[in-house]
C-alpha positions as CSV (number, residue, x, y, z in Angstrom):
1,X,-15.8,2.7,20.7
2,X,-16.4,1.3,24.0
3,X,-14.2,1.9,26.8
4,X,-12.9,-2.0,26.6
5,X,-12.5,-1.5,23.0
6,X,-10.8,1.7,23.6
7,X,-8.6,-0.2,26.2
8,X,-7.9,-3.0,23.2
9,X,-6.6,0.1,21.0
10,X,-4.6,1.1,23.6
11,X,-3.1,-2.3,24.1
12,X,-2.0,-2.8,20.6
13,X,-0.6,0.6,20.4
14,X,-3.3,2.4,18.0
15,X,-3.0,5.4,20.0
16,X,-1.3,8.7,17.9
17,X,-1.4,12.4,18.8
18,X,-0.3,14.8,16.0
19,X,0.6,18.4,17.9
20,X,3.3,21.0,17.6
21,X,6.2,19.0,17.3
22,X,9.4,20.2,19.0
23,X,12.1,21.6,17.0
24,X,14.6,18.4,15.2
25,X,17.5,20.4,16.7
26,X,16.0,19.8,20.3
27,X,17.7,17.1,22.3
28,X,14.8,15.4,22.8
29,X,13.2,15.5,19.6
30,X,15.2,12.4,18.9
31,X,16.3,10.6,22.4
32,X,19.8,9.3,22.6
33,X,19.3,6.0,24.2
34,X,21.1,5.6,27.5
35,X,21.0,4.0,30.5
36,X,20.3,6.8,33.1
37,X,17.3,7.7,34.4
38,X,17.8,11.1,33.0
39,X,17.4,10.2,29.7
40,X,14.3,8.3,30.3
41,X,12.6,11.5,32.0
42,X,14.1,13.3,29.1
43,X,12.2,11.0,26.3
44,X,9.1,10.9,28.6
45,X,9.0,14.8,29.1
46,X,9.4,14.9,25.4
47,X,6.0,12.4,24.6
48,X,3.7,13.7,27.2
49,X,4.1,17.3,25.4
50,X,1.6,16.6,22.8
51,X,-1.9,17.7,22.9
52,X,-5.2,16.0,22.1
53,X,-6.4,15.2,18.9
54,X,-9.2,18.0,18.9
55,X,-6.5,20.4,19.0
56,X,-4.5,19.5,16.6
57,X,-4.2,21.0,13.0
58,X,-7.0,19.4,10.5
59,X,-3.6,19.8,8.3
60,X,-0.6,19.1,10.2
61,X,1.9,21.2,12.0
62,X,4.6,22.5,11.3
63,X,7.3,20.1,11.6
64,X,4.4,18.0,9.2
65,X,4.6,21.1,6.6
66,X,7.9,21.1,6.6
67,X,7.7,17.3,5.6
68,X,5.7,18.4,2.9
69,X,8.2,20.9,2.0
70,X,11.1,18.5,1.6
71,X,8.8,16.0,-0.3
72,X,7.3,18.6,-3.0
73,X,11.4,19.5,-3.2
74,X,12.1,16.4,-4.3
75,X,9.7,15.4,-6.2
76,X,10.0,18.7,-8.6
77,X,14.1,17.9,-8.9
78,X,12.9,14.5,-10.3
79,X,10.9,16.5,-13.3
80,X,13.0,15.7,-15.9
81,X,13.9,12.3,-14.7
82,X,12.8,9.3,-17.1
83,X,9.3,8.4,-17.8
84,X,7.9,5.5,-18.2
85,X,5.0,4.4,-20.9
86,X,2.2,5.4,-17.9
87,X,3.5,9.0,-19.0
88,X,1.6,8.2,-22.5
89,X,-1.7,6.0,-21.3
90,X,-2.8,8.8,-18.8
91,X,-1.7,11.6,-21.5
92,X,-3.6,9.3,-24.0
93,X,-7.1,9.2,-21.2
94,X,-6.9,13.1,-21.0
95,X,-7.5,13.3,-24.5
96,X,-10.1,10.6,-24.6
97,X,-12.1,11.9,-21.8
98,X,-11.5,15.8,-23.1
99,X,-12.1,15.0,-27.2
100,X,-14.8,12.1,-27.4
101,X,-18.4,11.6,-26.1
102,X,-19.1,8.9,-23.0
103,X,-20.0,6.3,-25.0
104,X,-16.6,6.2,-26.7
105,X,-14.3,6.7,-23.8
106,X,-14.5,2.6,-23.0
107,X,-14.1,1.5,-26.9
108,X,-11.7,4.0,-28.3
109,X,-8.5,2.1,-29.4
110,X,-6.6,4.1,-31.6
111,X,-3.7,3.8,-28.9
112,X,-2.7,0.6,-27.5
113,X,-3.0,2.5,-24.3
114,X,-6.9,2.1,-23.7
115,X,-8.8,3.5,-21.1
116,X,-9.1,0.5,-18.3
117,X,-9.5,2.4,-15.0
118,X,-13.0,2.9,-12.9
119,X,-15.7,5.5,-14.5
120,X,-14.1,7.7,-11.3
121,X,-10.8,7.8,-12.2
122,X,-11.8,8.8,-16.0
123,X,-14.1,11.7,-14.7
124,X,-10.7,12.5,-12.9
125,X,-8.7,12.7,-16.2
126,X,-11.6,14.4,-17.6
127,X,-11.5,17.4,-15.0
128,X,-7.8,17.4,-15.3
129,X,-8.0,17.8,-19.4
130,X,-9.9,21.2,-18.5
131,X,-7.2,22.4,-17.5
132,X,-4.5,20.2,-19.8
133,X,-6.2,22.2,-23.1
134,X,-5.3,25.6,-21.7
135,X,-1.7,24.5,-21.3
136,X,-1.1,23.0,-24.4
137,X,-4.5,22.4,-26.9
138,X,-2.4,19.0,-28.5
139,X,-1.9,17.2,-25.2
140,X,-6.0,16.4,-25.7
141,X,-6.0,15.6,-29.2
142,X,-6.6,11.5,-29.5
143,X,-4.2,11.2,-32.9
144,X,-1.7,12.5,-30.4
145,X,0.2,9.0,-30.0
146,X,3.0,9.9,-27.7
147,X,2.8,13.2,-27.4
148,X,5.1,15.1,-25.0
149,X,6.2,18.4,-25.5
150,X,8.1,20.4,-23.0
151,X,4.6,21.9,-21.4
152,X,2.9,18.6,-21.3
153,X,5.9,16.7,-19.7
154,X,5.5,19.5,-16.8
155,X,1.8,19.8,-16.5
156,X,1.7,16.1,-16.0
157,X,4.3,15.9,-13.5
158,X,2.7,18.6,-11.3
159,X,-0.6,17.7,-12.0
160,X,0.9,14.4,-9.4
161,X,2.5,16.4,-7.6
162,X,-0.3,19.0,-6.6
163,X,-2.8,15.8,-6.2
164,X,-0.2,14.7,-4.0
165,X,-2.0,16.7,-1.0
166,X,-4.6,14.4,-0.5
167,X,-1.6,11.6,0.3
168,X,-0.9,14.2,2.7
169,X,-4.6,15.1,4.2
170,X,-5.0,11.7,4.1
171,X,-2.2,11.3,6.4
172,X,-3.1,14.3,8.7
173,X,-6.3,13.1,9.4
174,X,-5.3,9.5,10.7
175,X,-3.0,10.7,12.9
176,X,-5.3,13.7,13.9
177,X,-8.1,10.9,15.5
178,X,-5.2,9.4,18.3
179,X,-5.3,10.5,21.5
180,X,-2.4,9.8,24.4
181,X,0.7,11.4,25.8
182,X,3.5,9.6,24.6
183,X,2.6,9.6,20.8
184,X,3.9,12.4,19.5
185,X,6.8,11.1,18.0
186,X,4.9,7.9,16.2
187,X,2.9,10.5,14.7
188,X,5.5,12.3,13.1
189,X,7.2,9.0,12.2
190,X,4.3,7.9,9.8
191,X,3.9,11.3,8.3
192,X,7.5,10.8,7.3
193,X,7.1,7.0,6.0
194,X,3.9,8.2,3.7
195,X,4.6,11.5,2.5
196,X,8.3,10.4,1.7
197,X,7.6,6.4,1.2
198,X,10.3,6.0,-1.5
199,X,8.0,3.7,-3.6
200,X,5.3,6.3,-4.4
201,X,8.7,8.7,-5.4
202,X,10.0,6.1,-7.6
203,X,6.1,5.0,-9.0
204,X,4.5,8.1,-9.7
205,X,7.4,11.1,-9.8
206,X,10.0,8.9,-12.0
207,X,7.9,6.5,-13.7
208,X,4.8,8.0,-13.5
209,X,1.8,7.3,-11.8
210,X,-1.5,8.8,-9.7
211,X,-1.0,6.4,-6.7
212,X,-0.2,9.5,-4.1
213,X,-4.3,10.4,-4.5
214,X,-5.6,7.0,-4.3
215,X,-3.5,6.2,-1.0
216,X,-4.9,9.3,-0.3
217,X,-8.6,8.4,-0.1
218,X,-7.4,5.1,1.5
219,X,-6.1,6.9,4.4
220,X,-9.3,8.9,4.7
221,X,-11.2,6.3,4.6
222,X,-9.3,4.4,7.3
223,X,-9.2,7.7,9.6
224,X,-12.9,8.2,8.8
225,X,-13.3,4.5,10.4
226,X,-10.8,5.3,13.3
227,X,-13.2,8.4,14.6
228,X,-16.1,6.0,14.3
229,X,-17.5,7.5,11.1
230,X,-18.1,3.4,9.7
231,X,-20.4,4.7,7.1
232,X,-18.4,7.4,5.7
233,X,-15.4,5.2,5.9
234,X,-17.3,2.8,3.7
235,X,-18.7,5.1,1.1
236,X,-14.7,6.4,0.2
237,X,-13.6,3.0,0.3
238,X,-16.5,2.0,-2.6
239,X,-15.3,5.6,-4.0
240,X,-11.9,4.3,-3.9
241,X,-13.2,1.6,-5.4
242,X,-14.4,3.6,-8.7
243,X,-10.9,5.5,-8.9
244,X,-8.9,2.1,-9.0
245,X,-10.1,-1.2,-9.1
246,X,-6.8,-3.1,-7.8
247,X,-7.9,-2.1,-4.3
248,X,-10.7,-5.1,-4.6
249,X,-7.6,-6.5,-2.6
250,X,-8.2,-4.9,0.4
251,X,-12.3,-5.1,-0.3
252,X,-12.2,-8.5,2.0
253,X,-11.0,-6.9,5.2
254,X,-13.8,-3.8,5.1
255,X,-16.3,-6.1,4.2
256,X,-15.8,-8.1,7.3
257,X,-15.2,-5.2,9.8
258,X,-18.0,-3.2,8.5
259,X,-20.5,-5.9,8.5
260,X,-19.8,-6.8,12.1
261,X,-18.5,-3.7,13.5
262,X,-21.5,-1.5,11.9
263,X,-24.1,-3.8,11.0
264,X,-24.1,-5.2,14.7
265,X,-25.1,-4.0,17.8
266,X,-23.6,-5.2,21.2
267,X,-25.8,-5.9,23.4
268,X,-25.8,-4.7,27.5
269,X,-24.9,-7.7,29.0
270,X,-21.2,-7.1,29.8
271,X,-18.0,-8.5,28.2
272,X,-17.3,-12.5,27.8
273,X,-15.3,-14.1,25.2
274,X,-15.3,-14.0,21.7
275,X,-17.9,-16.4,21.0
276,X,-20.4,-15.6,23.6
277,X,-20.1,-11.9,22.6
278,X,-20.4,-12.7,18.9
279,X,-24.0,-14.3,20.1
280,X,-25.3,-11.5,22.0
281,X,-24.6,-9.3,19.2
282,X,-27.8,-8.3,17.6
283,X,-28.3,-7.6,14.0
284,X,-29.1,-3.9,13.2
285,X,-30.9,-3.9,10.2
286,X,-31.6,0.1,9.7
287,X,-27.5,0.2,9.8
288,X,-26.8,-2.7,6.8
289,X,-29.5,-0.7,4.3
290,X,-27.5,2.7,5.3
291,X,-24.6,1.3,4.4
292,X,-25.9,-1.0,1.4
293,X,-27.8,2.0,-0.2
294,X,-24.8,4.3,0.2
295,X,-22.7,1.4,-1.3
296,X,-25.3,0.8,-4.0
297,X,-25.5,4.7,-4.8
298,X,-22.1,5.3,-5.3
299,X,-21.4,2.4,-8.1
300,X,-24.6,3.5,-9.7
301,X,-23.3,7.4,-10.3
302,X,-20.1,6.2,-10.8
303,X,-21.5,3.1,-13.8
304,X,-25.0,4.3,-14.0
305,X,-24.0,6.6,-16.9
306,X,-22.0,3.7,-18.9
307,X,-25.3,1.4,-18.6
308,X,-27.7,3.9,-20.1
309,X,-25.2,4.1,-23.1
310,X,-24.9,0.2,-23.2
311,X,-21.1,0.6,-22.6
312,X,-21.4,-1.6,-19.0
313,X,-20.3,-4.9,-21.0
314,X,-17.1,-3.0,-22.6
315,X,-16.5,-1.5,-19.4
316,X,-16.1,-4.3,-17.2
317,X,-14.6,-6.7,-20.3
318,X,-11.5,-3.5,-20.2
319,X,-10.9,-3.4,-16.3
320,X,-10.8,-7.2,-15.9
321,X,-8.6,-8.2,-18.8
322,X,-7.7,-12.1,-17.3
323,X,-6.4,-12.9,-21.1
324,X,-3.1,-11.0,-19.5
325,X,-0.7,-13.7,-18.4
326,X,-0.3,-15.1,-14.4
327,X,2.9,-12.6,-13.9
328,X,3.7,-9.3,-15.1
329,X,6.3,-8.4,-17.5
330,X,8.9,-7.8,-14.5
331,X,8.1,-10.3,-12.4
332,X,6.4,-9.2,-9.1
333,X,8.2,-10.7,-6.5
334,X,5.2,-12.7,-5.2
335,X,4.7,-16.5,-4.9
336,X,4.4,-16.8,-8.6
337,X,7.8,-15.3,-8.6
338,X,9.5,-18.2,-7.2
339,X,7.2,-20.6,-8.8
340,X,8.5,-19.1,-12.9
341,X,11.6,-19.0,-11.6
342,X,11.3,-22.7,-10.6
343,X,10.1,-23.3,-14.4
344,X,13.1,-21.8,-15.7
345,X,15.6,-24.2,-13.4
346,X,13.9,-27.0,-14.6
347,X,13.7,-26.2,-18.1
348,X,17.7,-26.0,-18.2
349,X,18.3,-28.5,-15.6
350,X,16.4,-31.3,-16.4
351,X,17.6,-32.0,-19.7
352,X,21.0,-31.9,-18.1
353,X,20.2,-34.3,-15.5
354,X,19.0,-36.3,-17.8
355,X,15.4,-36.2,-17.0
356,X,13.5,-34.7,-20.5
357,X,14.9,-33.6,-23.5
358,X,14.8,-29.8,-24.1
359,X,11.6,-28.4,-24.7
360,X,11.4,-26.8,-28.1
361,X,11.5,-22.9,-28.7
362,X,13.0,-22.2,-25.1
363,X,13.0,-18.5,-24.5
364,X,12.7,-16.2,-21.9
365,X,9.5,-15.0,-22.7
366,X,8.8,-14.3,-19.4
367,X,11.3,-11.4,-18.8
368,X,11.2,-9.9,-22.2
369,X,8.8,-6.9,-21.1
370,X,6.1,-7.6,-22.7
371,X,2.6,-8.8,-21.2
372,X,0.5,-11.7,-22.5
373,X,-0.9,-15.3,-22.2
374,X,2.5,-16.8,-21.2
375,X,2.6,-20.6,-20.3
376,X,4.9,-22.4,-18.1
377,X,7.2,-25.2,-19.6
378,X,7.5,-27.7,-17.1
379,X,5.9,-27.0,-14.1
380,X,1.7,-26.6,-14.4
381,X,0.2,-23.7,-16.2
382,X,-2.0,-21.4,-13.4
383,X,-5.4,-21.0,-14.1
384,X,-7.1,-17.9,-12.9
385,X,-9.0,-19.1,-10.4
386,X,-6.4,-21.3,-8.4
387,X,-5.0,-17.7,-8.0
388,X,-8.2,-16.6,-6.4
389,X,-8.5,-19.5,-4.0
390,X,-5.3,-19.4,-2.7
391,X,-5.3,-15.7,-1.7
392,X,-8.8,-16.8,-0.4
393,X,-7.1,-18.9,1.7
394,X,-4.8,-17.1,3.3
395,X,-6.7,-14.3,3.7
396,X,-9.5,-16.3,6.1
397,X,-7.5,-16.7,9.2
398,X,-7.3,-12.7,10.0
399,X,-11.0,-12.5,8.6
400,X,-12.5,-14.8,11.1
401,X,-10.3,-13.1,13.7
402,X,-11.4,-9.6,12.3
403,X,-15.2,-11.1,12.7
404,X,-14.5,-12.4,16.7
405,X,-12.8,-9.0,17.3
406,X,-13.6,-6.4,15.1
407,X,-11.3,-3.7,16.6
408,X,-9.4,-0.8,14.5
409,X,-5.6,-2.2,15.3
410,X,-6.7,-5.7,14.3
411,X,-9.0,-3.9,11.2
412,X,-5.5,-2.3,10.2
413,X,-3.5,-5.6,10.6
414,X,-6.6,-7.3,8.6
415,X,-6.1,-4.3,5.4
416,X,-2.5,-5.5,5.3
417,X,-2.6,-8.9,5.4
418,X,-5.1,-8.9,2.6
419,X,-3.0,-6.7,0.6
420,X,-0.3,-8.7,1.2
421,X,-2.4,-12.1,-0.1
422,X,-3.3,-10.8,-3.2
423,X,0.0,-9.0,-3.9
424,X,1.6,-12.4,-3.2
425,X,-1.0,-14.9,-4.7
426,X,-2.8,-13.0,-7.3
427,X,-3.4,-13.2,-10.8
428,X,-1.0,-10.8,-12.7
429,X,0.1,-8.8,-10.0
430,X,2.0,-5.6,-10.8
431,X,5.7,-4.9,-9.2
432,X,4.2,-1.5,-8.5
433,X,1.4,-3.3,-6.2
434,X,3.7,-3.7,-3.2
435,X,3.1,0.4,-2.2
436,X,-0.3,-1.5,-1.9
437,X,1.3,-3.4,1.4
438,X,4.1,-0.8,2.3
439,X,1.5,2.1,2.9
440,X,-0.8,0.9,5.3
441,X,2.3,-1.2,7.0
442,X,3.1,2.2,7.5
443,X,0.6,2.6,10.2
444,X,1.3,-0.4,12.0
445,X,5.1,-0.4,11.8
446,X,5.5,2.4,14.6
447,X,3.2,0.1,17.2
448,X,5.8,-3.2,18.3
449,X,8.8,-3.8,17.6
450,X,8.5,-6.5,15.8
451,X,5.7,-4.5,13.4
452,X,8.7,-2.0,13.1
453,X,11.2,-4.4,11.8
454,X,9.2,-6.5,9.8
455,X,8.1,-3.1,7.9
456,X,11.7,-2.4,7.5
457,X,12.4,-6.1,6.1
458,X,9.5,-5.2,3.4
459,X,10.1,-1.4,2.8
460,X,14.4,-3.1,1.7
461,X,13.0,-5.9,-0.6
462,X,9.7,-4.1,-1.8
463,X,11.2,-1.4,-2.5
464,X,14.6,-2.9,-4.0
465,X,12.1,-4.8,-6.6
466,X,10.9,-1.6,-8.4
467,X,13.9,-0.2,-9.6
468,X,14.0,-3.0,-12.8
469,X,11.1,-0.7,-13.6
470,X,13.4,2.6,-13.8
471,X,16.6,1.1,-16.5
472,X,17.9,4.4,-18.0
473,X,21.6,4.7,-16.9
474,X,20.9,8.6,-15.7
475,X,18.7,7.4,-13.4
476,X,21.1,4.6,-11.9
477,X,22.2,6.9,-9.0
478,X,19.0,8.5,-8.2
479,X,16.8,5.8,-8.0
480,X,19.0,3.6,-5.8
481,X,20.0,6.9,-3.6
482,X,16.0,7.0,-2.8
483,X,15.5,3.4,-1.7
484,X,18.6,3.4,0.2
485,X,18.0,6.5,1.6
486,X,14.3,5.8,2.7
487,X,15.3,2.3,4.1
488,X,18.3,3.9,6.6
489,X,15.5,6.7,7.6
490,X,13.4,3.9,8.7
491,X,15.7,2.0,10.4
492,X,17.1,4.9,12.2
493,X,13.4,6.4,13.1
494,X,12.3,2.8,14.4
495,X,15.4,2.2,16.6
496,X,15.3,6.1,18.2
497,X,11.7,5.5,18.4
498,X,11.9,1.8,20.4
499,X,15.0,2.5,22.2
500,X,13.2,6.0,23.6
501,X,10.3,3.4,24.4
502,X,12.1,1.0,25.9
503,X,13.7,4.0,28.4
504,X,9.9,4.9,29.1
505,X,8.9,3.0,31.9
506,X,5.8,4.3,32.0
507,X,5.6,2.7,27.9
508,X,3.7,-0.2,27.3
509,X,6.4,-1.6,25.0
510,X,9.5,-3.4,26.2
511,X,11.0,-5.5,23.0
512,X,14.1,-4.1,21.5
513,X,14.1,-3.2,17.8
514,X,17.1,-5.6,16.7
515,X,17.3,-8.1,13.9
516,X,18.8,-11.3,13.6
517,X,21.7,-12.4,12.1
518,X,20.0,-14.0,9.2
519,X,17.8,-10.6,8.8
520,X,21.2,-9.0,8.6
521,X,22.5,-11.2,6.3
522,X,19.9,-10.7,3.9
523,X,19.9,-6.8,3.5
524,X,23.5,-6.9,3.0
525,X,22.6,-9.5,0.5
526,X,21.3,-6.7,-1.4
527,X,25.0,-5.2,-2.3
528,X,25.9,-8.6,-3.7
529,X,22.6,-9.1,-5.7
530,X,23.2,-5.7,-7.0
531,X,27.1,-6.6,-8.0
532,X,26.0,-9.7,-10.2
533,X,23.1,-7.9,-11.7
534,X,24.5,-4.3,-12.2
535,X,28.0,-6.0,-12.8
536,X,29.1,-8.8,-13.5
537,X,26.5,-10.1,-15.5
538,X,26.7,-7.2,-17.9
539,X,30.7,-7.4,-18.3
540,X,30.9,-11.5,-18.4
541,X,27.8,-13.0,-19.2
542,X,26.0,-10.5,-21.6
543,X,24.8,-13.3,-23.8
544,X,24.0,-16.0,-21.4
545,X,21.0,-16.3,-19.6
546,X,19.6,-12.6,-20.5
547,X,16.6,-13.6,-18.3
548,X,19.1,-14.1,-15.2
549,X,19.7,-10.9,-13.6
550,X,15.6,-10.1,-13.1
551,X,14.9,-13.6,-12.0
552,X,17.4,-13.2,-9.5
553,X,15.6,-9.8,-8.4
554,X,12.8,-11.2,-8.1
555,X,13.6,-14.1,-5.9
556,X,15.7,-12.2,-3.8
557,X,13.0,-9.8,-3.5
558,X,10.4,-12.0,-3.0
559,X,12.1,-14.5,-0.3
560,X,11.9,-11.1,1.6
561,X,8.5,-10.4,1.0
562,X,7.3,-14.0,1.7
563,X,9.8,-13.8,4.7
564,X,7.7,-10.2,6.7
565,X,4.2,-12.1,5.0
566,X,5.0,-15.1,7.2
567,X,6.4,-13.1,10.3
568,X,3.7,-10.2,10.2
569,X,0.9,-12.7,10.1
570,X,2.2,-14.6,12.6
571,X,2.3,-11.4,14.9
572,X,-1.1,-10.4,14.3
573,X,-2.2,-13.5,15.4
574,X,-0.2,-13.8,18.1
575,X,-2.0,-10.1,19.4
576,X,-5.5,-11.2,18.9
577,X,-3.8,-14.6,21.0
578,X,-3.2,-12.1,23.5
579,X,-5.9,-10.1,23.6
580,X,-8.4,-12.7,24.8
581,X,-6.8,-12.4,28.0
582,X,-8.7,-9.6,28.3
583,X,-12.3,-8.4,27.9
584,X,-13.9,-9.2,24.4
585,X,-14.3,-5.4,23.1
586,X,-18.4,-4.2,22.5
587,X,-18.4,-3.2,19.0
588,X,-19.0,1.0,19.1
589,X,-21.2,1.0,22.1
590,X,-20.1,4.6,22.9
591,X,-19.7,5.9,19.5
592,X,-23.4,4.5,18.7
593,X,-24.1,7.9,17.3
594,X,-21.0,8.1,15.0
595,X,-21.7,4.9,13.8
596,X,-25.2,6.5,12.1
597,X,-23.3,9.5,10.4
């Protein structure tokens, strides 16, 4: 980028430097905040060790490794841990991608459990059924249904596990592209928050998933972006794209930055503000058919194959099923979360207040696990497409800010925000799809304050929603040991890391990481939703309400997440705000060559 880009990078804290960490038992590894001046030299001494990115690992060091090391641990304790029914679809894809011919692979339905991932993401579980048939030759057989002997169960659970380690390149290489000399602790920090992220242990290690890989490719895509590579960070996003579909969510944000960060030139005429430097931008037309023919390429190998078999029809018809109901068995706790919820007052209220009879055949459809067309009772039933304006909507603010000042911080803040918008407004949204938002938060949360607390405030209800997903009573303890656990590790890492800041006087940042009473209020809130729900309602109330303790999940969960959307926006645009004080960036004037790679 240019150098007044590089300065805008700078300014919004982009800047991370991954290098030989110091030992965790050395004082300064984590700074004990203080008033004297010695312990500000001490946390400054400790930041300006690091090194530049060129000399860092392409893998990590080794306090990274040993990250790694304490994640892998983990995850190979939770082995025998409870597995949900995504233990049996992906078992059930290995043996349709091992056993049957292409053309079959999108129409085979002798399990429920159809194939309704990307072509990518089956070629995937076809190259990992090469391996599945030496291990046990009835894991691939399609009559199979629910098949899990003791050698499948473990060659599925480390087949996550060792994919895992693109999560973890993934991470390496985004923090391997910052340069500066007081980073080297923020780099550690979002190792820790993605390779440990307590929603990828609970999604893929307990109930079973392949989410560690995708995230993976995210990351590399984003890193490939943040070294100037706009091309290559394109062609793994489409890639991504072909391994899981659900990341159309974030397909907004890199369609805005890439068309006017690589598909524009700046012209030499010097800085101005955002408008005028929007108009001497000059269209580069060699760049848009670069990146449109290596877009175009990589849906045709990844559907070309399905076309030339006439399967393109079935394909599509199984990854966009929109005959699945407006929420999700377990009630994501998005908008829709609070709007159900709503339904369900005023079915049992009204009638009491006198205001409609009771509506016949009242159940709690909603909550009873199992997907379909559902229908609301009293409130308006949600079409499809009101779900896709609305997430339109809120998504345009950061886009047209993203277009008048397509940097990488504001890129990052524009990935979240959209992820957050479709998690919150979209149609049928998975529980599971908050790591969606929580990940790539993950990159930001280390840059303000304010970034840091409103990650927290999401990683506490985000995280807090998925354990409905994990009900076996063996599980009870571990499950809320790994939330609670990750939440106090990033509470603890964000108030070291801004208090050590804030002692830094040579630091850019000045705001205290500290949450308000109300903030407070509501993570403690947590121990009382858990009483009633874990409790109470069991012992006293078995029979009454049965849809009660979820709905109350969900709303809790999802005043949160509405809370951190509202707050988190609100920063972002309060930074771009701030950064037209200063020189409108050039878009990649000094990475001009990168940009063509």
């Amino acid at each position: 980028m240019s150098s007044s880009s590089s300065r805008a990078n700078s300014s919004a804290g982009a800047a991370l430097t991954p290098s030989s960490l110091p030992s965790p038992s050395s004082p300064s590894f984590l700074p004990t905040p203080a008033s004297s001046s010695s312990s500000s030299t001490s946390f400054s001494s400790t930041m300006t060790t690091t090194t530049t990115a060129s000399n860092a690992a392409p893998l990590g060091d080794s306090a990274s490794w040993a990250v790694l090391l304490v994640a892998t641990l983990v995850k190979l304790l939770l082995l025998p841990a409870y597995r949900s029914t995504d233990f049996e679809v992906h078992r059930n894809w290995l043996a349709i991608t091992h056993s049957l011919p292409l053309r079959q692979w999108y129409t085979e339905d002798t399990s429920q459990w159809t194939l309704d991932y990307p072509p990518f993401f089956a070629w995937f579980e076809w190259l990992m059924s090469q391996v599945a048939v030496l291990v046990d030759p009835a894991i691939v057989v399609v009559s199979n249904l629910e098949y899990a002997s003791s050698a499948t169960v473990t060659f599925q659970r480390l087949s996550v596990i060792v994919t895992d380690i693109v999560l973890f390149y993934g991470v390496q290489q985004y923090v391997n592209t910052f340069r500066g000399n007081k980073d080297l602790y923020k780099s550690f920090i979002v190792t820790i928050f993605i390779v440990l992220n307590a929603g990828l242990l609970l999604v893929d290690h307990i109930h079973f998933q392949y989410n560690g890989i995708l995230n993976g490719v995210l990351l590399l895509s984003i890193a490939a972006i943040q070294k100037g590579h706009d091309l290559i960070g394109g062609l793994l996003f489409a890639v991504l794209l072909n391994l899981k579909h659900i990341y159309l969510y974030l397909a907004p944000a890199y369609f805005v930055f890439l068309l006017r960060h690589y598909c524009f030139a700046a012209a030499s005429s010097g800085s101005g503000s955002d408008a005028a430097s929007v108009q001497r931008s000059r269209f580069v037309i060699g760049n848009f058919l670069r990146l449109g023919a290596g877009v175009a390429a990589v849906f045709a190998l990844s559907f070309g194959p399905f076309l030339l078999e006439g399967q393109l029809g079935q394909l599509l018809s199984r990854l966009f099923p929109f005959k699945r109901g407006l929420c999700h068995a377990y009630w994501a706790p998005n908008f829709w979360a609070l709007y159900s919820a709503l339904d369900k007052v005023l079915i049992y209220a009204g009638p009491r207040l006198g205001l409609w009879p009771m509506p016949e055949h009242v159940t709690a459809s909603m909550t009873g696990g199992l997907v379909g067309d559902v229908s609301h009772v009293v409130l308006p039933t949600v079409p499809p497409v009101a779900t896709m304006v609305l997430t339109l909507l809120f998504m345009l603010p950061i886009l047209v800010v993203l277009w008048r000042r397509p940097t990488m911080p504001m890129f990052l803040r524009s990935v979240v925000v959209c992820a957050y918008a479709s998690f919150l407004f979209g149609w049928h949204v998975h529980e599971k799809a908050i790591v969606m938002v929580v990940l790539p938060m993950s990159l930001i949360a280390v840059q303000h304050a304010n970034d840091g607390k409103w990650f927290l405030l999401l990683s506490a209800s985000g995280l807090y929603s998925l354990l409905p997903l994990i009900f076996e009573p063996r599980e009870f303890f571990v499950k809320h040991l790994i939330v609670l656990s990750y939440v106090l590790l990033v509470y603890c890492a964000l108030r070291v890391l801004f208090r050590g800041l804030a002692l830094d006087r040579s630091s850019g940042s000045r705001a205290p990481f500290r949450l308000n009473r109300l903030e407070k209020a509501y993570l403690f809130g947590f121990a009382a939703v858990e009483l009633y729900t874990e409790v109470l309602h069991p012992i006293f109330l078995p029979n009454w309400l049965p849809f009660l303790p979820l709905l109350l999940t969900s709303v809790y969960c999802s005043a949160g997440v509405h809370y951190t959307f509202v707050r988190f926006y609100n920063e972002s645009l309060h930074h771009w705000r701030a950064s037209n004080l200063s020189p409108t960036p050039s878009i990649s004037t000094s990475n001009a060559s990168k940009r063509h790679s």
